[in-house]
DOSERO-239199 format. One record per atom (N, C-alpha, C): residue number from 1; residue in one letter; x, y, z negated; atom name. Coordinates in steps of 0.02 Angstrom, whole numbers, always signed. Example, Ala and Ser with C-alpha at 12.3 -4.5 7.8 and 13.67 -1.06 7.14 Angstrom:
DOSERO-239199
1 A +660 -284 -390 N
1 A +615 -225 -390 CA
1 A +660 -165 -390 C
2 S +642 -112 -354 N
2 S +684 -53 -357 CA
2 S +645 +2 -394 C
//
This chain:
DOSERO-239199
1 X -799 -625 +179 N
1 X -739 -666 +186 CA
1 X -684 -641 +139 C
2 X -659 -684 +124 N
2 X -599 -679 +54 CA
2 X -526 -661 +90 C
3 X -504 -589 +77 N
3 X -445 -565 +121 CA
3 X -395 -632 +129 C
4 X -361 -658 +98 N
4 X -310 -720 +122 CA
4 X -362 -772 +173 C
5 X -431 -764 +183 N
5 X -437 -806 +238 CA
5 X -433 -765 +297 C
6 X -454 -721 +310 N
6 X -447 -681 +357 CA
6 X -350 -660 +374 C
7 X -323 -635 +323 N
7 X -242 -655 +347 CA
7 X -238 -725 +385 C
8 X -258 -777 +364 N
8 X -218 -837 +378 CA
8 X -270 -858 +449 C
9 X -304 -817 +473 N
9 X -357 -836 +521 CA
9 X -293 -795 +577 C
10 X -252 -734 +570 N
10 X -215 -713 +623 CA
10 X -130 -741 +620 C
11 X -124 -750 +538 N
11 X -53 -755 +529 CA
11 X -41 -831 +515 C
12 X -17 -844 +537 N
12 X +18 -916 +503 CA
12 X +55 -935 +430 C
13 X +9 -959 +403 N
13 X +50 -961 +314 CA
13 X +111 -1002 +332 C
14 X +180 -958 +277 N
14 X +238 -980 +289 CA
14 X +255 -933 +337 C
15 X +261 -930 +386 N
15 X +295 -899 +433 CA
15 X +317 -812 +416 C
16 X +367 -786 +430 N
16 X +408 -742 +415 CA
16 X +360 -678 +418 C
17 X +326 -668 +484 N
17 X +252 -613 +474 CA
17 X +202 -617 +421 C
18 X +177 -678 +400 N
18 X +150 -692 +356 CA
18 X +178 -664 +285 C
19 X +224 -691 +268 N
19 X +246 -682 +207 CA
19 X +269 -618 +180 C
20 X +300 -577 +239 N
20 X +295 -501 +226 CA
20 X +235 -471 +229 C
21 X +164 -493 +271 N
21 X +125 -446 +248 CA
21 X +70 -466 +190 C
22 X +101 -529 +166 N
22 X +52 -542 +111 CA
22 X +86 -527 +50 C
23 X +153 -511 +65 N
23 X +204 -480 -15 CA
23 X +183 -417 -28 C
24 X +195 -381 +40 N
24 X +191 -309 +46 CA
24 X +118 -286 +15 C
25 X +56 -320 +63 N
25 X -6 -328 +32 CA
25 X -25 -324 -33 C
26 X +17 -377 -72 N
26 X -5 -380 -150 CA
26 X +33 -306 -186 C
27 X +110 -316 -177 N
27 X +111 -245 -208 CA
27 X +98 -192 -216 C
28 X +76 -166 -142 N
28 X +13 -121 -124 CA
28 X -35 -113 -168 C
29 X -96 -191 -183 N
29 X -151 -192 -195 CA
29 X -131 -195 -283 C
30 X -77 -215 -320 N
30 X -69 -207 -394 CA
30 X -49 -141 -392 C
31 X -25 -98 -357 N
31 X -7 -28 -366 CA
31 X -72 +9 -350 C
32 X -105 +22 -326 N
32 X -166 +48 -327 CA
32 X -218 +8 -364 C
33 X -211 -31 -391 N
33 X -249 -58 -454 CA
33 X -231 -27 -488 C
34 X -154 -26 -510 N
34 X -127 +30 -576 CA
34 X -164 +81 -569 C
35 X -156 +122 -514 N
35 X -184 +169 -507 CA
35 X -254 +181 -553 C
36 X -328 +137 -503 N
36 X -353 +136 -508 CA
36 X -367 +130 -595 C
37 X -346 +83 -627 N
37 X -376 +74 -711 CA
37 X -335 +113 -752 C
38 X -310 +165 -734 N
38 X -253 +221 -780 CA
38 X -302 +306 -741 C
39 X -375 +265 -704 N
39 X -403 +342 -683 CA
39 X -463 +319 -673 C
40 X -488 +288 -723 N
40 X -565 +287 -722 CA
40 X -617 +343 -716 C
41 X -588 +408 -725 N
41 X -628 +484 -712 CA
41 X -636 +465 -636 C
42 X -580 +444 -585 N
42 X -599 +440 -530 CA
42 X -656 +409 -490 C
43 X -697 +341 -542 N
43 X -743 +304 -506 CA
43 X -710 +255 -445 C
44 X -661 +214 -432 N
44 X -658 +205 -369 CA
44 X -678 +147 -371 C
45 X -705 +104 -343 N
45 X -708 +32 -325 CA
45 X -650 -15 -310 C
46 X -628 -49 -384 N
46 X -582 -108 -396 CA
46 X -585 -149 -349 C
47 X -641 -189 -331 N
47 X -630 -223 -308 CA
47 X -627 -226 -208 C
48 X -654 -175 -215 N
48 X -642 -161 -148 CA
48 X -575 -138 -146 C
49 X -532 -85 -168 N
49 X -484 -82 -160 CA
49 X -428 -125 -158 C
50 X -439 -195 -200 N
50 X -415 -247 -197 CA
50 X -414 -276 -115 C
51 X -481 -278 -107 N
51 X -480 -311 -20 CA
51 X -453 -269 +2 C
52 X -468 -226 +18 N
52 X -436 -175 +55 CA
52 X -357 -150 +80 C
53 X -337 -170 +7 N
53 X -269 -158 +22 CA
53 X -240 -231 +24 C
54 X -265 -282 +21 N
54 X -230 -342 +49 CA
54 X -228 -326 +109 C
55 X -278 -305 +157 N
55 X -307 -298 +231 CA
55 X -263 -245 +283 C
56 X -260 -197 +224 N
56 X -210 -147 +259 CA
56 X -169 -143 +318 C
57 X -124 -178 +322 N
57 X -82 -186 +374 CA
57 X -100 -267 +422 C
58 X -154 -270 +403 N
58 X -176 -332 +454 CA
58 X -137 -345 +539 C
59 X -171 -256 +568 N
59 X -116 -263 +611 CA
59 X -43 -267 +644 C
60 X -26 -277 +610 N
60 X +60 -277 +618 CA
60 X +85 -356 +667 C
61 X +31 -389 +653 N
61 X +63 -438 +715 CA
61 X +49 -412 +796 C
62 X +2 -363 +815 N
62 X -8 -312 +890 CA
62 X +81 -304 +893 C
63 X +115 -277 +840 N
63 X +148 -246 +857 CA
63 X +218 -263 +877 C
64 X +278 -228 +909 N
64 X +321 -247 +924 CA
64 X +378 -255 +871 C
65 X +388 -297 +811 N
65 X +416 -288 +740 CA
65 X +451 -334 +736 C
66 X +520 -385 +770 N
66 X +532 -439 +753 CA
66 X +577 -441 +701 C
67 X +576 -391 +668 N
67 X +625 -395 +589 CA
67 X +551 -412 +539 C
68 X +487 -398 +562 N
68 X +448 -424 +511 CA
68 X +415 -484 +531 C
69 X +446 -504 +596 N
69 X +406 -570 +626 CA
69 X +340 -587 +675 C
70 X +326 -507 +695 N
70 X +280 -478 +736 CA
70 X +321 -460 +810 C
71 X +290 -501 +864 N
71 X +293 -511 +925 CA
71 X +240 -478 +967 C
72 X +227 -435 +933 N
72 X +158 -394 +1012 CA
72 X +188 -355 +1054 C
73 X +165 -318 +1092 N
73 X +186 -280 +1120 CA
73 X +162 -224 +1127 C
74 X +130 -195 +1060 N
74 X +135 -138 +1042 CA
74 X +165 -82 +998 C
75 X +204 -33 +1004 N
75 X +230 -2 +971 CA
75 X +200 +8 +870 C
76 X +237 -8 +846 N
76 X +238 -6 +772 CA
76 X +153 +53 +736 C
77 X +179 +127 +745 N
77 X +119 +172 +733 CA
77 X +53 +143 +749 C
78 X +35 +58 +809 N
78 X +11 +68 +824 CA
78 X -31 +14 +760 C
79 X -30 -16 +731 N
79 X -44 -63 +692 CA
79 X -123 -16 +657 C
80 X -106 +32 +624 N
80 X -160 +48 +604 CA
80 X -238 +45 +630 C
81 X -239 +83 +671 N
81 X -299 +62 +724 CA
81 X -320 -9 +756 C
82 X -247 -47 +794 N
82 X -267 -103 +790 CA
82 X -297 -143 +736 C
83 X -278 -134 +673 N
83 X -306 -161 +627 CA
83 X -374 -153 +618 C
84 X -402 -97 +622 N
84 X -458 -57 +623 CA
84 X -514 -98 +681 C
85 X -504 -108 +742 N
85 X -519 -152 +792 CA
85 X -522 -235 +768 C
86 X -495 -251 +736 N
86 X -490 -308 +694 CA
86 X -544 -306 +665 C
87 X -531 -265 +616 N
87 X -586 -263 +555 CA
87 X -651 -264 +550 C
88 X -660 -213 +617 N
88 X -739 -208 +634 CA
88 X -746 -277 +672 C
89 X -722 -310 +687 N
89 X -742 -361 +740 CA
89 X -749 -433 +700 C
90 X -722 -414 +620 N
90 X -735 -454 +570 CA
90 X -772 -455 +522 C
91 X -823 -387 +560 N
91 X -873 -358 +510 CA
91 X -872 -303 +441 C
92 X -795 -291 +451 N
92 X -772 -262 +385 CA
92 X -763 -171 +383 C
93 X -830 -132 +430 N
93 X -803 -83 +433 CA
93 X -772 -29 +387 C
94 X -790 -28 +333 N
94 X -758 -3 +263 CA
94 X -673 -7 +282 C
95 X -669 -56 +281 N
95 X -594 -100 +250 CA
95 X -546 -88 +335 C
96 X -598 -62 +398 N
96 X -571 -65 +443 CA
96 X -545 +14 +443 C
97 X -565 +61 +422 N
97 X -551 +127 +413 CA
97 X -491 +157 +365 C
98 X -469 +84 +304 N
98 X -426 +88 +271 CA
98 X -365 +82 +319 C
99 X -368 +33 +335 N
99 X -334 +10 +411 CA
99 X -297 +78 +435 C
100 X -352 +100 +470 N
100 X -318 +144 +507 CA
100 X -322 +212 +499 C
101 X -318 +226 +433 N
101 X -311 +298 +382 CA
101 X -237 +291 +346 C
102 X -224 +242 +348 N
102 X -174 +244 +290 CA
102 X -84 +248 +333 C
103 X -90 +242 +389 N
103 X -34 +282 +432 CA
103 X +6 +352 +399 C
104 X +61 +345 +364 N
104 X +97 +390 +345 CA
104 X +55 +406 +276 C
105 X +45 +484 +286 N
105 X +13 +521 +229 CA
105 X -71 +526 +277 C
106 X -73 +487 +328 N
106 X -131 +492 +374 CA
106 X -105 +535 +413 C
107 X -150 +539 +474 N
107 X -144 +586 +520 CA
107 X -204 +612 +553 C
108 X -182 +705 +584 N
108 X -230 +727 +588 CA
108 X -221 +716 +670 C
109 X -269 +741 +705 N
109 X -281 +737 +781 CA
109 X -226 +792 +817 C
110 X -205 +838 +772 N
110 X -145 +892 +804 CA
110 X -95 +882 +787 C
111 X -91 +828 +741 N
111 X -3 +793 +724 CA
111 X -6 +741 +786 C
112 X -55 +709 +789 N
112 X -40 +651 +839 CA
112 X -35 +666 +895 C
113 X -65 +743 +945 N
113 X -59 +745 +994 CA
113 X +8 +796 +990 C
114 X +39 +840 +945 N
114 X +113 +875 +940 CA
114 X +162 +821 +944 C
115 X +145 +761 +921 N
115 X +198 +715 +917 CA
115 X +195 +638 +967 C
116 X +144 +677 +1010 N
116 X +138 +618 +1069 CA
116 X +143 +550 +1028 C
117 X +112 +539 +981 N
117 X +93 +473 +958 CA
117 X +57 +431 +994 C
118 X +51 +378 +1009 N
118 X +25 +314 +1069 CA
118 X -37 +305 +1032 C
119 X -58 +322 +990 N
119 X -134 +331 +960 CA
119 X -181 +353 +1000 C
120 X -261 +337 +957 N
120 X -307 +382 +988 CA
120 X -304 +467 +962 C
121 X -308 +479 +996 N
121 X -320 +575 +985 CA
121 X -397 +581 +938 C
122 X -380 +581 +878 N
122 X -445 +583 +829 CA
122 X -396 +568 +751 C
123 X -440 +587 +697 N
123 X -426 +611 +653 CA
123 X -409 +549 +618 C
124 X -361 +521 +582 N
124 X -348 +459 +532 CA
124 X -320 +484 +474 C
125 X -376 +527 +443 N
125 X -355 +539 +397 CA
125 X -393 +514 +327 C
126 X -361 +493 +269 N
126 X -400 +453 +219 CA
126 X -454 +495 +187 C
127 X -492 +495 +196 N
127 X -566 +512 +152 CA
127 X -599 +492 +104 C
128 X -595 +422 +73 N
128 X -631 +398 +5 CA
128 X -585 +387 -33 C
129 X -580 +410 -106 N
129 X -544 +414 -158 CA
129 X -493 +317 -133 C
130 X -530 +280 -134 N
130 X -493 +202 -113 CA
130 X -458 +211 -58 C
131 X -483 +246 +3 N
131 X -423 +256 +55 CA
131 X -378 +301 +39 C
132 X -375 +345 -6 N
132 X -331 +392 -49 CA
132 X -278 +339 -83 C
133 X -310 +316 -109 N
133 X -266 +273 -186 CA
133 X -228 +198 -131 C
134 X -239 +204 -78 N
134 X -207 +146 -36 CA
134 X -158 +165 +3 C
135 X -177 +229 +36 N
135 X -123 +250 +72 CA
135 X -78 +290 +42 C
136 X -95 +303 -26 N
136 X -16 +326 -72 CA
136 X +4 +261 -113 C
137 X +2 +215 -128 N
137 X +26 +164 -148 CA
137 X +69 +129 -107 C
138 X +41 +140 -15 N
138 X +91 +68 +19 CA
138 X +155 +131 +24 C
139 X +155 +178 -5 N
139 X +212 +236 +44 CA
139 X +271 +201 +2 C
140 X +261 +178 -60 N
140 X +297 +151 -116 CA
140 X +314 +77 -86 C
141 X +323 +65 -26 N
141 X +323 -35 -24 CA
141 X +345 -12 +50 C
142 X +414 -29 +61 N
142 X +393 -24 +142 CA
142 X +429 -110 +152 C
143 X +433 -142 +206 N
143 X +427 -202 +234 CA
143 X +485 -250 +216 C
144 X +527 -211 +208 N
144 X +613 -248 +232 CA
144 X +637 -245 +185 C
145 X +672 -281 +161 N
145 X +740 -288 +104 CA
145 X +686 -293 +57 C
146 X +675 -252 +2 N
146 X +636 -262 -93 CA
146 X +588 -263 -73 C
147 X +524 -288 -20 N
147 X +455 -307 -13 CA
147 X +432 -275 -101 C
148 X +439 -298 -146 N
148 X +410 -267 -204 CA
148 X +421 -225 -248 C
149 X +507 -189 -234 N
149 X +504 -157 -273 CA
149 X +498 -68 -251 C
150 X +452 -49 -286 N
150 X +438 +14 -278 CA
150 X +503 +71 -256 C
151 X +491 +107 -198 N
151 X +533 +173 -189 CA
151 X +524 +217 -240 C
152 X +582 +252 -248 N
152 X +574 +311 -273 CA
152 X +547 +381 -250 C
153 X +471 +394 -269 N
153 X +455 +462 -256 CA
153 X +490 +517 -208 C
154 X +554 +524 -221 N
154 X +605 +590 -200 CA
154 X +596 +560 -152 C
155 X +637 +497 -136 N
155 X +634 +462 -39 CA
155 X +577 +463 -10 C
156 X +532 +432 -25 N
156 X +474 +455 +5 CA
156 X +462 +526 +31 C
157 X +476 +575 -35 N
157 X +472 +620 +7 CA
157 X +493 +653 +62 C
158 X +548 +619 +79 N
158 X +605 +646 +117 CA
158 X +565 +620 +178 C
159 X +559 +565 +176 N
159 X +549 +522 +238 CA
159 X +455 +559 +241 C
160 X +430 +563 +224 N
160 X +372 +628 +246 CA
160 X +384 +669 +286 C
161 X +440 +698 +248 N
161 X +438 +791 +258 CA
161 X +476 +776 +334 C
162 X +506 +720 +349 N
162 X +526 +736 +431 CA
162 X +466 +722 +468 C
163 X +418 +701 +445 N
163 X +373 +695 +492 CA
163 X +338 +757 +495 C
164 X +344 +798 +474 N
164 X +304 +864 +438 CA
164 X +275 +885 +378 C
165 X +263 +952 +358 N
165 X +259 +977 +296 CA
165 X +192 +965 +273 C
166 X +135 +966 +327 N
166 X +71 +915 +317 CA
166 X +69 +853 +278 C
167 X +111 +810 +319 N
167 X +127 +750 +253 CA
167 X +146 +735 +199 C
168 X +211 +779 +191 N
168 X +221 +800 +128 CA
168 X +161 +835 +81 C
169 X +117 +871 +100 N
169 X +82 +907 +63 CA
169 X +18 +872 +39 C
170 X +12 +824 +98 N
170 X -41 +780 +75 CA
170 X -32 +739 +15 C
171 X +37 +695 +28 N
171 X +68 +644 -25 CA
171 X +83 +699 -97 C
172 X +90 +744 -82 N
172 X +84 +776 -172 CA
172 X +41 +804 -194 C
173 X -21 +813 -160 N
173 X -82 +812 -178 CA
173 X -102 +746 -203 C
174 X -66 +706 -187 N
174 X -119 +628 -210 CA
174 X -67 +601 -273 C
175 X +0 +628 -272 N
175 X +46 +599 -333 CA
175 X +31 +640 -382 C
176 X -7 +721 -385 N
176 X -12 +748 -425 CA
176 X -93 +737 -472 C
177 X -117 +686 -419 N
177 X -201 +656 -448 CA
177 X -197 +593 -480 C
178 X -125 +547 -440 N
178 X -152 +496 -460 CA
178 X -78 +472 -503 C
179 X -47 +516 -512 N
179 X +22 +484 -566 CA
179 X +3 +508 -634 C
//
């Protein structure tokens, strides 16, 4: 299935959820394309990364977000996994793991239970060079106000390092591979 059918199978084209996560989506998926054809040593799969990072934030309508147009009633962190639950149930387990790896700089099972995160207690952390190159690309795009235009590096980092020095350390391991 062709990622915009599967969006438009949960989201409503036009509508305010929609359109943020199919903006957010593409900039994502052209920024880790950059990525991807400026690091051909890496091998990653184009075109999966393409689906993939359209797919990314699939779940965000679970969640409780009405500045992005998402009415669930689940807390925000929780999108990843929900998405993940999605994915597999759409056959996409690859693309369902992007899902729910790409939370922050990822997370490990002792950040999520130190920080009483509403998650499962298990590891979301990115493992294939494409869940690498996805979950440092969306850190660059977040939802609200410039949908496309890229953050600056330094903020990002900032907004890491309160979550912990793990995250931070992860995200400059991956800016120092893939910039």
């Amino acid at each position: 299935m062709i990622p915009i059918d599967i969006i438009n199978k949960y989201y409503q084209p036009g509508t305010k959820g929609w359109h943020i996560l199919t903006e957010h989506s593409k900039a994502v998926r052209d920024f880790a394309l950059d990525i991807v054809s400026r690091h051909p040593e890496l091998n990653a799969d184009a075109q999966f990364v393409s689906d993939a990072a359209m797919l990314h934030d699939i779940g965000i309508f679970y969640t409780n977000a009405p500045d992005l147009g998402c009415y669930g009633d689940k807390p925000y962190i929780c999108h990843g996994y929900l998405g993940r639950e999605l994915l597999e149930k759409e056959g996409l387990p690859q693309h369902a793991l992007v899902s729910e790896r790409h939370t922050g700089a990822g997370l490990t099972q002792e950040e999520i239970i130190a920080q009483n995160l509403p998650v499962p207690h298990r590891d979301m952390l990115p493992v294939t060079v494409e869940e690498q190159i996805i979950c440092f690309a969306d850190k660059f795009f977040n939802k609200s106000k410039e949908l496309t235009k890229p953050q600056m590096i330094e903020k990002i980092r900032r907004k890491l390092l309160k979550h912990g020095q793990q995250q931070l350390d992860r995200f400059n391991v991956w800016a120092e591979r893939f910039m």
